[in-house]
PyMOL Python script that loads the backbone (N, CA, C, O; Angstrom):
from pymol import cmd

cmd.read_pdbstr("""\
ATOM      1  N   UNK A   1      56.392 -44.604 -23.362  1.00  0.00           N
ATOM      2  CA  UNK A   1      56.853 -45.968 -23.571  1.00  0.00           C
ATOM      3  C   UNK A   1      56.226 -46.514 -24.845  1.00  0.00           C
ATOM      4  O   UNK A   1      55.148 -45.986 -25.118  1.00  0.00           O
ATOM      5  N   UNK A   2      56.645 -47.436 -25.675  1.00  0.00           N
ATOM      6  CA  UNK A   2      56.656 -47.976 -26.696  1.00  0.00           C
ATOM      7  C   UNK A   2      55.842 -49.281 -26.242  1.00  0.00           C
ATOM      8  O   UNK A   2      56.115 -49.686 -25.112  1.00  0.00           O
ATOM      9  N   UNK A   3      54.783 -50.063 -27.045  1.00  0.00           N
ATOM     10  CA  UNK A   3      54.089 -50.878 -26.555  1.00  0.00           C
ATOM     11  C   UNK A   3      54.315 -52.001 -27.823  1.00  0.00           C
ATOM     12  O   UNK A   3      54.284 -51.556 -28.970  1.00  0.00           O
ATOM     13  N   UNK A   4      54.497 -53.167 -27.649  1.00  0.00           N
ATOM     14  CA  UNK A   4      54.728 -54.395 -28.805  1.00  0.00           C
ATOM     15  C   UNK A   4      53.319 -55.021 -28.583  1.00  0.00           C
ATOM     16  O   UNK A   4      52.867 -55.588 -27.589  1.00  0.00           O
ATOM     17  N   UNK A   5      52.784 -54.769 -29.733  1.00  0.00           N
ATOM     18  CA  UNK A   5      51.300 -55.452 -29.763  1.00  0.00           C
ATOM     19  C   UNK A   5      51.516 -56.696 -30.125  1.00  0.00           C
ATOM     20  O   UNK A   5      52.360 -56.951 -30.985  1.00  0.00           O
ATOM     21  N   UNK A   6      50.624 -57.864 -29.390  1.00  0.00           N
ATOM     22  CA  UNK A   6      50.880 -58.864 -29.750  1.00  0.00           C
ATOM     23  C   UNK A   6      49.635 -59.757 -29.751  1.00  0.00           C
ATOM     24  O   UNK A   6      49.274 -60.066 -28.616  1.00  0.00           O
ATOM     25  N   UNK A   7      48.751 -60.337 -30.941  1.00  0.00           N
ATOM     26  CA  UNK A   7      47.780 -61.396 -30.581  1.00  0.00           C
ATOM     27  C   UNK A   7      47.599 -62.760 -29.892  1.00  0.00           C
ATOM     28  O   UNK A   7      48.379 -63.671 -30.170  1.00  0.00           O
ATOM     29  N   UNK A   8      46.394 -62.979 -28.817  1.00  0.00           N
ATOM     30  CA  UNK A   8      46.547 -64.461 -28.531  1.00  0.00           C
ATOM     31  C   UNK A   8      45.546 -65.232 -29.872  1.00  0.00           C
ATOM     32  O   UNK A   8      44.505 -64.830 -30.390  1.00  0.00           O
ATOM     33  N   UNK A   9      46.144 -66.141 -30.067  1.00  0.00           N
ATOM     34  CA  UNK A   9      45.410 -67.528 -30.670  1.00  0.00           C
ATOM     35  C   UNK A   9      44.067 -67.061 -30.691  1.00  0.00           C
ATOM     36  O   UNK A   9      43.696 -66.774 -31.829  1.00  0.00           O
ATOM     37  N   UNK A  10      42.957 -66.840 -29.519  1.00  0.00           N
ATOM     38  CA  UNK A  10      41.685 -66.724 -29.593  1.00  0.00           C
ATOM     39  C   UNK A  10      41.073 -65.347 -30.142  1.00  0.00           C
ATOM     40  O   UNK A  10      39.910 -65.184 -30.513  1.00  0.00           O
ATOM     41  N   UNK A  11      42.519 -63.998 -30.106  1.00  0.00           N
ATOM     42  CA  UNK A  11      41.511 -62.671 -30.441  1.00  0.00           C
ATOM     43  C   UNK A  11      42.196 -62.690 -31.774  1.00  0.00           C
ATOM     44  O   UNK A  11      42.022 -61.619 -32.355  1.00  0.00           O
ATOM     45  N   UNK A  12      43.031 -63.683 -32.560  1.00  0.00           N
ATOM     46  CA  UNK A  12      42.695 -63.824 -34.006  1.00  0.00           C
ATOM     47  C   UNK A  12      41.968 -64.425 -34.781  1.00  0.00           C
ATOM     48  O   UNK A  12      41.750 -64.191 -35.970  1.00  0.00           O
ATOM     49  N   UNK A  13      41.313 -65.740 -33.694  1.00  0.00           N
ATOM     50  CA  UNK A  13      40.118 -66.161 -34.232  1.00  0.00           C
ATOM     51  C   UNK A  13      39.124 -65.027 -34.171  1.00  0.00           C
ATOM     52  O   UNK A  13      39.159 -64.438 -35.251  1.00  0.00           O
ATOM     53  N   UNK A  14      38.617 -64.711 -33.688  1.00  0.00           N
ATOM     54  CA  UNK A  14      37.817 -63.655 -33.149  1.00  0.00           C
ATOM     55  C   UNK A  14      37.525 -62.585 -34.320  1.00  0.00           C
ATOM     56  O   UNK A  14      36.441 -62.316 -34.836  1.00  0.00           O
ATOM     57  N   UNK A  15      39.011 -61.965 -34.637  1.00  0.00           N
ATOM     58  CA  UNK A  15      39.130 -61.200 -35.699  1.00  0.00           C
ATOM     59  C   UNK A  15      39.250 -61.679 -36.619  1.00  0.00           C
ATOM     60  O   UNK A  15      39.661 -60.841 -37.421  1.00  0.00           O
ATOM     61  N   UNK A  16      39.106 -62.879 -37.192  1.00  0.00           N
ATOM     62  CA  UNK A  16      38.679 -63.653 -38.525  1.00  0.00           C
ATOM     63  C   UNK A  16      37.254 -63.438 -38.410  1.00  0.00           C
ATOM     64  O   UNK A  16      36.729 -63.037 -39.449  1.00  0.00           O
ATOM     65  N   UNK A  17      36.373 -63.626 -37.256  1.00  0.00           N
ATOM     66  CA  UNK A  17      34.717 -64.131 -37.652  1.00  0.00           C
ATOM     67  C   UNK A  17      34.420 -62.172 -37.724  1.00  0.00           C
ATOM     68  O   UNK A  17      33.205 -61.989 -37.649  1.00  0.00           O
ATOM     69  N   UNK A  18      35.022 -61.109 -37.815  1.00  0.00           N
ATOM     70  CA  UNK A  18      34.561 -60.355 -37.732  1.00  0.00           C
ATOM     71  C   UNK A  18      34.373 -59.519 -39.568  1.00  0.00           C
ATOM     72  O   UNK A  18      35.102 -59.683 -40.545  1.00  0.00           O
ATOM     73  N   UNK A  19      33.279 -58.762 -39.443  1.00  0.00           N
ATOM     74  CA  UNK A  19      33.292 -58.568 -41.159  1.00  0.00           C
ATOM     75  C   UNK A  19      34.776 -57.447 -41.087  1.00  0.00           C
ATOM     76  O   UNK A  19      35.556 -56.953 -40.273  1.00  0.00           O
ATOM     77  N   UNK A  20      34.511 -57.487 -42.392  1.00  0.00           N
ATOM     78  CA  UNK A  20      35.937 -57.246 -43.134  1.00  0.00           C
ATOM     79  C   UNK A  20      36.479 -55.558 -42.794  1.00  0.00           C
ATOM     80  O   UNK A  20      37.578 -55.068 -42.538  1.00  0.00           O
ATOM     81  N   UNK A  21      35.124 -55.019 -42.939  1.00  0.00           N
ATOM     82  CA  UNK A  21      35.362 -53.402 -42.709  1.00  0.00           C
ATOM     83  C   UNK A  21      35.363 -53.271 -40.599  1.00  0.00           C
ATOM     84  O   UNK A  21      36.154 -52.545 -39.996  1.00  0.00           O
ATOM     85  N   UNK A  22      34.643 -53.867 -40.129  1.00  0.00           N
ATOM     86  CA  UNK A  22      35.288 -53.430 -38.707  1.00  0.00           C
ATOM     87  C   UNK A  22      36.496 -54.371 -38.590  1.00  0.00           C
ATOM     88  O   UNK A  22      37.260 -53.976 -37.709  1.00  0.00           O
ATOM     89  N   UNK A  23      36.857 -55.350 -39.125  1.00  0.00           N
ATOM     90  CA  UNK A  23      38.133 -56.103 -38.286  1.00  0.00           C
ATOM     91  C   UNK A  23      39.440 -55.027 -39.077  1.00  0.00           C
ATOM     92  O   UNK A  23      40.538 -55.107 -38.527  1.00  0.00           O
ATOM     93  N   UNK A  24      39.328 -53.939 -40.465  1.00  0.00           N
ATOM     94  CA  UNK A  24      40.399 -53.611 -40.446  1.00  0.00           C
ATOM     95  C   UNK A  24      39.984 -52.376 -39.447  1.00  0.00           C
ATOM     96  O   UNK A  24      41.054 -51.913 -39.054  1.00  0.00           O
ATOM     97  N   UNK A  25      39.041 -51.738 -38.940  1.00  0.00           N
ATOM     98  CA  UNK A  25      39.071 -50.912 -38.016  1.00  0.00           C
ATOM     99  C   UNK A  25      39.586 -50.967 -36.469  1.00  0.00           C
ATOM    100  O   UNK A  25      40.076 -50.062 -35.793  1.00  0.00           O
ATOM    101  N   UNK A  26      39.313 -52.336 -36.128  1.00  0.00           N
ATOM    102  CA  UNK A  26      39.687 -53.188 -35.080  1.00  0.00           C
ATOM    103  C   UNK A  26      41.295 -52.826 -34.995  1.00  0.00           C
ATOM    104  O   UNK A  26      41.782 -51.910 -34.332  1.00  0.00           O
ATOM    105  N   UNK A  27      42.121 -53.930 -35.970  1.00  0.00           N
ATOM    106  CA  UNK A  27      43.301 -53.737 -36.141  1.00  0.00           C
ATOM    107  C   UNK A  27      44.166 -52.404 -36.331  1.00  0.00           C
ATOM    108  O   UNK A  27      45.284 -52.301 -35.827  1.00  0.00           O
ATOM    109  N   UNK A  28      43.606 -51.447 -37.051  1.00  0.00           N
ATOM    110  CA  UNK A  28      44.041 -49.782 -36.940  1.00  0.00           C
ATOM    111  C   UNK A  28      44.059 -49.167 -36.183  1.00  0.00           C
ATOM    112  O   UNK A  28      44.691 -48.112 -36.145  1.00  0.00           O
ATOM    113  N   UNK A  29      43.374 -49.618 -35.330  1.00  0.00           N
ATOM    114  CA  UNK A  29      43.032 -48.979 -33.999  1.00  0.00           C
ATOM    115  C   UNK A  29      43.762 -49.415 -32.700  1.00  0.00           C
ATOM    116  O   UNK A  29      44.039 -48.582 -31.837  1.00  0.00           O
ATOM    117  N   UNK A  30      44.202 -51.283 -32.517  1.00  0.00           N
ATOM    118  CA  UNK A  30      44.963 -51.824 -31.943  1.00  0.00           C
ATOM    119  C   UNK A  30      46.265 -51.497 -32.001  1.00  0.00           C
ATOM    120  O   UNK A  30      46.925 -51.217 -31.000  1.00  0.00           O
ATOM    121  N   UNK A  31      46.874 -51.517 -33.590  1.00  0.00           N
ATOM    122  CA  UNK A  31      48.059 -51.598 -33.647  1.00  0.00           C
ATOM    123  C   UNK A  31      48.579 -50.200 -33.845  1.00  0.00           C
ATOM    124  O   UNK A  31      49.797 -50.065 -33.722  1.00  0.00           O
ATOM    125  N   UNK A  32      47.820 -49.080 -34.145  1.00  0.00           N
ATOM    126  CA  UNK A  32      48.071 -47.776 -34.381  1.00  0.00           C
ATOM    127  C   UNK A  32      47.709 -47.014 -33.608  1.00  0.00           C
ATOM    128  O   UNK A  32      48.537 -46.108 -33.709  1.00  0.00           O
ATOM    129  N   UNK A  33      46.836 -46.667 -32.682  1.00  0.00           N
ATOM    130  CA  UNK A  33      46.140 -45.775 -31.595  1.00  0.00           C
ATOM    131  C   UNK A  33      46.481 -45.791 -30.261  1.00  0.00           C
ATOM    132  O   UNK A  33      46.951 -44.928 -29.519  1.00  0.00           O
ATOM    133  N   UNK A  34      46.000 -47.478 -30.019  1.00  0.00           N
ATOM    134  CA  UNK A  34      46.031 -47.811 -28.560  1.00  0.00           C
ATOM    135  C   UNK A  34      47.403 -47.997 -27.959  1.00  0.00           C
ATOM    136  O   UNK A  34      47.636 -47.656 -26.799  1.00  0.00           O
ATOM    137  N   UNK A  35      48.303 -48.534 -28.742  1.00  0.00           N
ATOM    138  CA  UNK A  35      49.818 -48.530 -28.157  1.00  0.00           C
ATOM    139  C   UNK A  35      50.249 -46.880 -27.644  1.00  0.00           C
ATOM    140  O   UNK A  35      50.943 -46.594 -26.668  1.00  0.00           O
ATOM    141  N   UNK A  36      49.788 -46.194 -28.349  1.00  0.00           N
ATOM    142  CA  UNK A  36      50.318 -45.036 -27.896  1.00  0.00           C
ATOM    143  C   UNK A  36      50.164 -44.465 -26.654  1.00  0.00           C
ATOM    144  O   UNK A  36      50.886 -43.548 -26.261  1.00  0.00           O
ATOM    145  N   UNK A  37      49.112 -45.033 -25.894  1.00  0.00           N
ATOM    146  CA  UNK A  37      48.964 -44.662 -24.481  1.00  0.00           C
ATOM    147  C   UNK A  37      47.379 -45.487 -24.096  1.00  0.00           C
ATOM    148  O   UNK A  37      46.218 -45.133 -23.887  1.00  0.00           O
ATOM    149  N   UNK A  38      48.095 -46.674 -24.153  1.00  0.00           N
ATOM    150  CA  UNK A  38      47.079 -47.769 -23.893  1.00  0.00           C
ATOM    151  C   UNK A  38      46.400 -47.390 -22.464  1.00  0.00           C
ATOM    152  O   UNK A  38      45.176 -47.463 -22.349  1.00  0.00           O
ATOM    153  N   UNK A  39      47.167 -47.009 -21.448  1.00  0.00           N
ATOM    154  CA  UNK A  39      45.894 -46.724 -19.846  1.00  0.00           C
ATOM    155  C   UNK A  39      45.117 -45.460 -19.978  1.00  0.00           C
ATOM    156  O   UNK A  39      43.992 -45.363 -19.489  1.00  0.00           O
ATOM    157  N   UNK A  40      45.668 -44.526 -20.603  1.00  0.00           N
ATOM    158  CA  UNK A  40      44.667 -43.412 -20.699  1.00  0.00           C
ATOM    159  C   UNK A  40      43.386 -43.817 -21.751  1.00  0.00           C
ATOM    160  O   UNK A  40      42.280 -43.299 -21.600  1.00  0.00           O
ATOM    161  N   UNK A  41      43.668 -44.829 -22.862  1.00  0.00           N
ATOM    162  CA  UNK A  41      42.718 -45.145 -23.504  1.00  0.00           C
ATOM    163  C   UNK A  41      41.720 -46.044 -23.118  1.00  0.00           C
ATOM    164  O   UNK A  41      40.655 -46.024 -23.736  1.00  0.00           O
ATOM    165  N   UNK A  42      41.954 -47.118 -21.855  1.00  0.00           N
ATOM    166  CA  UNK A  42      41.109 -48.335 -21.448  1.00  0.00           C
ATOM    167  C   UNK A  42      41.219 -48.275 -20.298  1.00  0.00           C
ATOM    168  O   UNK A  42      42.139 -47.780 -19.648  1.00  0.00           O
ATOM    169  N   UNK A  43      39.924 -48.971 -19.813  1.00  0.00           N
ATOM    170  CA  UNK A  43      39.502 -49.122 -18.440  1.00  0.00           C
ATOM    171  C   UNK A  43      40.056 -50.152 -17.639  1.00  0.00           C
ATOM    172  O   UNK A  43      39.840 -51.216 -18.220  1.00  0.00           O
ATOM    173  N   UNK A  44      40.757 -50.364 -16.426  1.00  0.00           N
ATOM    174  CA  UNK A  44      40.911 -51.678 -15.791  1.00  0.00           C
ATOM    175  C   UNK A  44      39.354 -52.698 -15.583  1.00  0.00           C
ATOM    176  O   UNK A  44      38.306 -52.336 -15.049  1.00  0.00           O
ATOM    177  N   UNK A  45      39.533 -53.432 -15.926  1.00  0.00           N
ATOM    178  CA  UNK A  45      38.379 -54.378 -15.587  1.00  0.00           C
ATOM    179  C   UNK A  45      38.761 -55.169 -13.813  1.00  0.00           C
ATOM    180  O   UNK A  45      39.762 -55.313 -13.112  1.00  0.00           O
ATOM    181  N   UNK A  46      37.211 -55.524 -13.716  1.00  0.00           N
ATOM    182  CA  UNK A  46      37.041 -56.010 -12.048  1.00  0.00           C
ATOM    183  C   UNK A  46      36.717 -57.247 -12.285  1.00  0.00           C
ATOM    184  O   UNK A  46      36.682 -57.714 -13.423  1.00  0.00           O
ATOM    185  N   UNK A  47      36.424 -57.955 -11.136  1.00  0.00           N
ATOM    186  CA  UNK A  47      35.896 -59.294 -10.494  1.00  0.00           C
ATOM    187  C   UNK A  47      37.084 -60.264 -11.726  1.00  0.00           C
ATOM    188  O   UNK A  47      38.255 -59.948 -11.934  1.00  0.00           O
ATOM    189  N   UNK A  48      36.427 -61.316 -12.301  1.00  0.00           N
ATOM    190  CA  UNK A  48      37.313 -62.474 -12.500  1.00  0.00           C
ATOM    191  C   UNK A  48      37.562 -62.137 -13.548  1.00  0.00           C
ATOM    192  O   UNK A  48      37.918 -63.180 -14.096  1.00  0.00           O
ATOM    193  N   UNK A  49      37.673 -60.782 -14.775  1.00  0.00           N
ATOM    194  CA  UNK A  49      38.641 -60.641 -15.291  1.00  0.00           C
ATOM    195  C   UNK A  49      39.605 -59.419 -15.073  1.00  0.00           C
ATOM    196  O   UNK A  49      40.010 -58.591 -15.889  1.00  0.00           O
ATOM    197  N   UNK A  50      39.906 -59.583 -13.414  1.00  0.00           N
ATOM    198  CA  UNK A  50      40.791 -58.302 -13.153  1.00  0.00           C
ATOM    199  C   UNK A  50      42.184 -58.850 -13.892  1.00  0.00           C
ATOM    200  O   UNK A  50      42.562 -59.982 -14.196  1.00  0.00           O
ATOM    201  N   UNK A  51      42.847 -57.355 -14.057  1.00  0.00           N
ATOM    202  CA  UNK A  51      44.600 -57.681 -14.606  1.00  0.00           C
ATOM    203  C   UNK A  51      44.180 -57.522 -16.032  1.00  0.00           C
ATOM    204  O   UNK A  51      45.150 -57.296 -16.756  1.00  0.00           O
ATOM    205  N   UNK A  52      43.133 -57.567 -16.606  1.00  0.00           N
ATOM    206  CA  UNK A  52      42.785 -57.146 -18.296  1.00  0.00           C
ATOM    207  C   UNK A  52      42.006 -55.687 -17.837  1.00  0.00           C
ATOM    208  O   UNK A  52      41.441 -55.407 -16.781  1.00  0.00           O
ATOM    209  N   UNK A  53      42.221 -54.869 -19.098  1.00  0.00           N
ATOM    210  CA  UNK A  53      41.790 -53.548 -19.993  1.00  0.00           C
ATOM    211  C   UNK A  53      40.723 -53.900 -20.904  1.00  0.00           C
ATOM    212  O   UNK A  53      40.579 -54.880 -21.634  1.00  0.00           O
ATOM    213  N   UNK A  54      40.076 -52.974 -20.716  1.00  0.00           N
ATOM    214  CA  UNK A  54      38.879 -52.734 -21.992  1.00  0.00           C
ATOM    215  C   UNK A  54      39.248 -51.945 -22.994  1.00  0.00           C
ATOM    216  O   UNK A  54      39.543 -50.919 -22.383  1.00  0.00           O
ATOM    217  N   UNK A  55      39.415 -51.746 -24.026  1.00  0.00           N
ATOM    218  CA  UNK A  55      39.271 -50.152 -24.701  1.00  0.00           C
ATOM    219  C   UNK A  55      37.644 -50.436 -25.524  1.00  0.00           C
ATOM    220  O   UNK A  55      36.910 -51.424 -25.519  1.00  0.00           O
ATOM    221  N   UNK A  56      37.551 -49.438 -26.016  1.00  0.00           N
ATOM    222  CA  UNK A  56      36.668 -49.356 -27.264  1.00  0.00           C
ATOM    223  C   UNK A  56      37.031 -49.090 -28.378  1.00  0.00           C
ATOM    224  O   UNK A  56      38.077 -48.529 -28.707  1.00  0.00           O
ATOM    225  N   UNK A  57      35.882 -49.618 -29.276  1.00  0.00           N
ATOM    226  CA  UNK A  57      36.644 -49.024 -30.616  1.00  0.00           C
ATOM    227  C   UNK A  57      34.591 -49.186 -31.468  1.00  0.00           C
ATOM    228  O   UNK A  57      34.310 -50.248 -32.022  1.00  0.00           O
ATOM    229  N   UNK A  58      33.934 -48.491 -31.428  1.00  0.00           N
ATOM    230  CA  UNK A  58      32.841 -48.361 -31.827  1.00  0.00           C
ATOM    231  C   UNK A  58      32.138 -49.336 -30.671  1.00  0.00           C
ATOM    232  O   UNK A  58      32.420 -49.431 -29.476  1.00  0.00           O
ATOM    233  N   UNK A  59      31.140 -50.011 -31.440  1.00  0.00           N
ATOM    234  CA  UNK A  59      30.105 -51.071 -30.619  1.00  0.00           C
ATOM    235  C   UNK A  59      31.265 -52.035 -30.431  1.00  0.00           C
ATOM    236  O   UNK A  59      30.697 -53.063 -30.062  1.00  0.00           O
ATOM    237  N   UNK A  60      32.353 -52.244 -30.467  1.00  0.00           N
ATOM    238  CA  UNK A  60      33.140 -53.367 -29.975  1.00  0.00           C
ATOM    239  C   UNK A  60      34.363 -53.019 -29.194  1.00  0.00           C
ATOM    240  O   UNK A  60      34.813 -51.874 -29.169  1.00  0.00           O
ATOM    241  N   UNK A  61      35.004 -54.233 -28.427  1.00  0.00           N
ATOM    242  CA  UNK A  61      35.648 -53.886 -27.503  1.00  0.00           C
ATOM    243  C   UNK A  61      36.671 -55.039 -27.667  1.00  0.00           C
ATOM    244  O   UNK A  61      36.540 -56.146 -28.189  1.00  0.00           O
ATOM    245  N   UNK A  62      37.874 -54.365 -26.980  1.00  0.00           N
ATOM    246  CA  UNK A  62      39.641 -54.832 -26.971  1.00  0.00           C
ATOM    247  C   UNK A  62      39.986 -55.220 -25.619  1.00  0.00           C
ATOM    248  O   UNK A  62      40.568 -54.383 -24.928  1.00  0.00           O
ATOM    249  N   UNK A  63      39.739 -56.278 -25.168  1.00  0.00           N
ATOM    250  CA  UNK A  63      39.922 -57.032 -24.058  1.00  0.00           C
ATOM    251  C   UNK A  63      41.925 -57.264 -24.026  1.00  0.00           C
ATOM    252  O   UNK A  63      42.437 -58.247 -24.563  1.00  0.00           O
ATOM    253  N   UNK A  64      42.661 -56.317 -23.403  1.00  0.00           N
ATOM    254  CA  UNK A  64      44.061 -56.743 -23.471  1.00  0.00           C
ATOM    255  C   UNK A  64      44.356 -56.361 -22.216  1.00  0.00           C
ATOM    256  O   UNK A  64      43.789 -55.535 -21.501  1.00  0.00           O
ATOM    257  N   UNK A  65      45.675 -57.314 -21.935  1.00  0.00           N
ATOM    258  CA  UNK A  65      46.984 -57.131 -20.786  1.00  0.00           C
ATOM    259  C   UNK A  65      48.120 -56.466 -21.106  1.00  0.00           C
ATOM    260  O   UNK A  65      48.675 -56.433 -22.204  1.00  0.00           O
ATOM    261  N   UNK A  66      48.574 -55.716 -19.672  1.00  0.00           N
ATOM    262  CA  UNK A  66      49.680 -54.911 -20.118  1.00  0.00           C
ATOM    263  C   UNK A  66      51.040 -55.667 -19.189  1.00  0.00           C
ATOM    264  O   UNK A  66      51.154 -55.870 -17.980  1.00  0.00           O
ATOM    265  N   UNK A  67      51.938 -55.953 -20.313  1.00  0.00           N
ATOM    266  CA  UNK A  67      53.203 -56.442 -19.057  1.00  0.00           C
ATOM    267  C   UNK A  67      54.673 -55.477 -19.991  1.00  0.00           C
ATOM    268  O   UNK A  67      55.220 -55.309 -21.081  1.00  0.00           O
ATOM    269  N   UNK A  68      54.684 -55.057 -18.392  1.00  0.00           N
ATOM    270  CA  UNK A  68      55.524 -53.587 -18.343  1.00  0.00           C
ATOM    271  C   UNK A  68      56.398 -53.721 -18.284  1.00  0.00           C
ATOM    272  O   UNK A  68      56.950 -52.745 -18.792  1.00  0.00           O
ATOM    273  N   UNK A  69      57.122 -54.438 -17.924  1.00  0.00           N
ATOM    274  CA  UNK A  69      58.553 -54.846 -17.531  1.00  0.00           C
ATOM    275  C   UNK A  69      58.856 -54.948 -19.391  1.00  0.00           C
ATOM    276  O   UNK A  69      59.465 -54.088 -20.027  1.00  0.00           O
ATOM    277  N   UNK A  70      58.306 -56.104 -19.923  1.00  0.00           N
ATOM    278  CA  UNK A  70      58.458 -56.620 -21.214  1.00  0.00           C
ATOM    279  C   UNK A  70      57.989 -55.193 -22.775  1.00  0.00           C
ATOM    280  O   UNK A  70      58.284 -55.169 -23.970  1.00  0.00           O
ATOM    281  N   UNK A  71      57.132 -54.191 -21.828  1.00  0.00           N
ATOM    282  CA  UNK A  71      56.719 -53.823 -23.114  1.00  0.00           C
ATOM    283  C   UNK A  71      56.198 -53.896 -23.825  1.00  0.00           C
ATOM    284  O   UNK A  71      56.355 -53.218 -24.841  1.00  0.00           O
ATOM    285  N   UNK A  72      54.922 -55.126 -23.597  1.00  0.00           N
ATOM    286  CA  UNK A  72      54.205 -55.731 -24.474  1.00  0.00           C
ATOM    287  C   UNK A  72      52.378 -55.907 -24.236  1.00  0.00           C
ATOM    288  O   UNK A  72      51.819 -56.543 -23.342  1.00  0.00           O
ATOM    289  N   UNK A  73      52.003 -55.440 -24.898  1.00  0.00           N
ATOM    290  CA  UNK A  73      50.346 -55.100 -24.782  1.00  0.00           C
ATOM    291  C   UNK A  73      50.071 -56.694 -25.643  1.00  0.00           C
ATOM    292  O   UNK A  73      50.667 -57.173 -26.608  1.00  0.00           O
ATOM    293  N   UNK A  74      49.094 -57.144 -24.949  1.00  0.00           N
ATOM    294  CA  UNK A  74      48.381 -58.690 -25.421  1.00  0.00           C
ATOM    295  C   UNK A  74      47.187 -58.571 -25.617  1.00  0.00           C
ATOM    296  O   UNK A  74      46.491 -58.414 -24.614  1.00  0.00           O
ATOM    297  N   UNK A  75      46.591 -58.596 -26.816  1.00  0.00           N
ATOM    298  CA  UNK A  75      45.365 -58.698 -26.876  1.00  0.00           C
ATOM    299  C   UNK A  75      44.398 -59.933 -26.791  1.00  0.00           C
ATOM    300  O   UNK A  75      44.289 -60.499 -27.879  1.00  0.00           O
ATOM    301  N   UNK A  76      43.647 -60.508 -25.739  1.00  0.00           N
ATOM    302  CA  UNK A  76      43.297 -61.197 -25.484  1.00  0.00           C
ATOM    303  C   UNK A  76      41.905 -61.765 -26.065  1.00  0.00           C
ATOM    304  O   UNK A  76      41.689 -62.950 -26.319  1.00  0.00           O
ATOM    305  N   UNK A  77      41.109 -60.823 -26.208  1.00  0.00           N
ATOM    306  CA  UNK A  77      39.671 -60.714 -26.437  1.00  0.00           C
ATOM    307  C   UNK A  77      39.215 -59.947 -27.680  1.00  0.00           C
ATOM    308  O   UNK A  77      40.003 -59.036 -27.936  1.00  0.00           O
ATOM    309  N   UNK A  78      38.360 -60.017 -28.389  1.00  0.00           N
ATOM    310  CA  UNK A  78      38.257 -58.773 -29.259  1.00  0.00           C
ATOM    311  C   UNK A  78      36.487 -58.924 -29.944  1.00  0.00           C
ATOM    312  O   UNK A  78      36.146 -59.569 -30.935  1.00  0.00           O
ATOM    313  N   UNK A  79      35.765 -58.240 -29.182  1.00  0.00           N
ATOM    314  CA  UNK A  79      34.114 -58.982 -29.169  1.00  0.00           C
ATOM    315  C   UNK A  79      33.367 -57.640 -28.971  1.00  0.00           C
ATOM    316  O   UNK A  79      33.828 -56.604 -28.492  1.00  0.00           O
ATOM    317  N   UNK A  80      32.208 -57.856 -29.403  1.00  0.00           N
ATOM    318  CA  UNK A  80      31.381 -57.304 -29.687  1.00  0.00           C
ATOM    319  C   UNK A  80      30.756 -56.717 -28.425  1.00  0.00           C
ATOM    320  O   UNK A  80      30.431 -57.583 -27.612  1.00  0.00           O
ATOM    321  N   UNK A  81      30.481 -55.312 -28.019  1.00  0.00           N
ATOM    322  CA  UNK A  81      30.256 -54.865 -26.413  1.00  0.00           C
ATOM    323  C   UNK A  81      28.986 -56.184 -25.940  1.00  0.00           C
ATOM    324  O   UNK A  81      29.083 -56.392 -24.730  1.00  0.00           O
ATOM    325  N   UNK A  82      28.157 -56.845 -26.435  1.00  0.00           N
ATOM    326  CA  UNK A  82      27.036 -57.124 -25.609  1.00  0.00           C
ATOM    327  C   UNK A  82      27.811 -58.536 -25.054  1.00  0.00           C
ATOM    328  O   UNK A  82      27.611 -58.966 -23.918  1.00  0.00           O
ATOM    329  N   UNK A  83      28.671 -59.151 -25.971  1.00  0.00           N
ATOM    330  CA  UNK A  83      29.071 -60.164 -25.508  1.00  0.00           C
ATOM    331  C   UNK A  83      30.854 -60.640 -25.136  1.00  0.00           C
ATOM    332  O   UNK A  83      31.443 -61.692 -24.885  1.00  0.00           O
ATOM    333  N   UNK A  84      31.258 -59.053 -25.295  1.00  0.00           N
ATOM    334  CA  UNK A  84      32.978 -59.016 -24.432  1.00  0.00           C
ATOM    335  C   UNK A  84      32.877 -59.325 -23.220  1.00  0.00           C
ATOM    336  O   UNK A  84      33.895 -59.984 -23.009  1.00  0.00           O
ATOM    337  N   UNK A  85      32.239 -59.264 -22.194  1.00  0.00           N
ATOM    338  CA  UNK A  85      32.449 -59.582 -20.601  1.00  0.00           C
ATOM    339  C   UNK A  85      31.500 -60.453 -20.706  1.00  0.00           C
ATOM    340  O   UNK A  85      30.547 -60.143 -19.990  1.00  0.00           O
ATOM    341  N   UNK A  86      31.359 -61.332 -21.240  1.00  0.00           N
ATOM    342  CA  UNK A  86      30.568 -62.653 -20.854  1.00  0.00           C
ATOM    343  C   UNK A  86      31.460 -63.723 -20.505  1.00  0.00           C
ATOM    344  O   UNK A  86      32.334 -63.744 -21.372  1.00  0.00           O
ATOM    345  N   UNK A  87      31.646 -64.566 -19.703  1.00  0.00           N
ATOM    346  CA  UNK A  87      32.185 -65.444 -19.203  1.00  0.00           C
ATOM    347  C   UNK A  87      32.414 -67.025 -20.202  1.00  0.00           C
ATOM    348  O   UNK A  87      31.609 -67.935 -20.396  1.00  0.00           O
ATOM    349  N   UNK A  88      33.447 -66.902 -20.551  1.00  0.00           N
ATOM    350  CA  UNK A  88      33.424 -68.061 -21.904  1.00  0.00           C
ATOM    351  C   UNK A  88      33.508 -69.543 -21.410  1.00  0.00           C
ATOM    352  O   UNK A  88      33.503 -70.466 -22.225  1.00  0.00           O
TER     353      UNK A  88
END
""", "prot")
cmd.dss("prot")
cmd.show_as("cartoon", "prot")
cmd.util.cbc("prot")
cmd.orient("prot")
């Protein structure tokens, strides 16, 4: 299946405050890697952010939803491992 990557509002802020050489790694990796088989690449997450995925992508992490019907991977989150599952 074909996946339509799509940013929310907050994981492009996110990827603005990030330096220049990981946010284009970030993005190469989002829009080029992970669509290709986004569940074999990320973990389901538990407790109150179940229904979101983790992936990795070095020391940082890709907080996204998958809606299947639509085809469309959402990236929600996009933060640094110590402070991606912190409760905002």
């Amino acid at each position: 299946m074909s996946w339509e990557v799509q940013f929310s509002p907050a994981a492009l802020r996110s990827l603005d405050r990030l330096p220049p050489r990981i946010a284009a790694a970030v993005v190469e990796f989002t829009t080029a890697t992970l669509p290709q088989n986004p569940e074999r690449m990320s973990k389901p997450l538990r407790d109150e952010l179940n229904g979101l995925r983790s992936a990795r992508r070095g020391d940082y992490r890709v907080l996204f939803s998958l809606d299947h019907e639509r085809g469309v991977l959402l990236v929600i989150r996009l933060a640094h491992r110590a402070d991606a599952f912190r409760p905002r």
